[in-house]
C-alpha positions in Angstrom: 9.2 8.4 -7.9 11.2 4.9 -8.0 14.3 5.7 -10.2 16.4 3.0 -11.6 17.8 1.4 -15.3 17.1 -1.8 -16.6 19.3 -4.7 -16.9 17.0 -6.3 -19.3 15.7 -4.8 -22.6 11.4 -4.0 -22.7 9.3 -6.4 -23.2 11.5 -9.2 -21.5 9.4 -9.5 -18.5 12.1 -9.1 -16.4 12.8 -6.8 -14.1 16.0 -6.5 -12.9 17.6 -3.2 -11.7 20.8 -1.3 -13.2 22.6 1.8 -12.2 21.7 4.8 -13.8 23.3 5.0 -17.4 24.5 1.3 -17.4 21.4 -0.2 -18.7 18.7 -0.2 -21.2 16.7 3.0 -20.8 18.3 6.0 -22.7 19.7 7.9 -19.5 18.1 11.4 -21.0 14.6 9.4 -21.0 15.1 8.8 -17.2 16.0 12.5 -16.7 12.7 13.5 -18.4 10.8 11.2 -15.7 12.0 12.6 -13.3 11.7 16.2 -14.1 7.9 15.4 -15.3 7.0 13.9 -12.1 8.0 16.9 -10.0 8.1 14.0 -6.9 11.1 13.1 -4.6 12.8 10.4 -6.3 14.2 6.4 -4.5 16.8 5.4 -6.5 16.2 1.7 -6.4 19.7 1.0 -7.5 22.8 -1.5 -6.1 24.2 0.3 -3.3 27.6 0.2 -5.0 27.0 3.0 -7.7 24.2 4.6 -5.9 26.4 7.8 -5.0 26.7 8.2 -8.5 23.4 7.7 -9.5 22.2 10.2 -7.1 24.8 12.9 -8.6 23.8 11.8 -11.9 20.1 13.2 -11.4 21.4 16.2 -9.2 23.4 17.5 -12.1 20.8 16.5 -14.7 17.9 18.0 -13.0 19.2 21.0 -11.0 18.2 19.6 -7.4 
């Protein structure tokens, strides 16, 4: 599963990547994705922040 926030609210037709938490998507929403999917997860996120991101889900999700 690709993993990332959005810079740019839905239906913009944009789509442009955030860190984790710093975008539009309600970060528990994200959390929910990932769980459902039960996949390994790419966090298609700016390298700076992307430590974080990858923490973020660990704690969230138990992994």
């Amino acid at each position: 599963m690709h993993c990332n926030d959005s810079r740019d609210e839905a239906g913009s037709g944009r789509d442009r990547h955030a860190n984790l938490g710093s975008g539009q998507i309600d970060p528990d929403l994200l959390v929910a994705a990932v769980k459902a999917a039960g996949a390994p997860v790419i966090c298609e996120t700016a390298d700076q922040g992307r430590k974080d991101d990858i923490a973020f889900l660990r704690e969230r999700t138990g992994s």
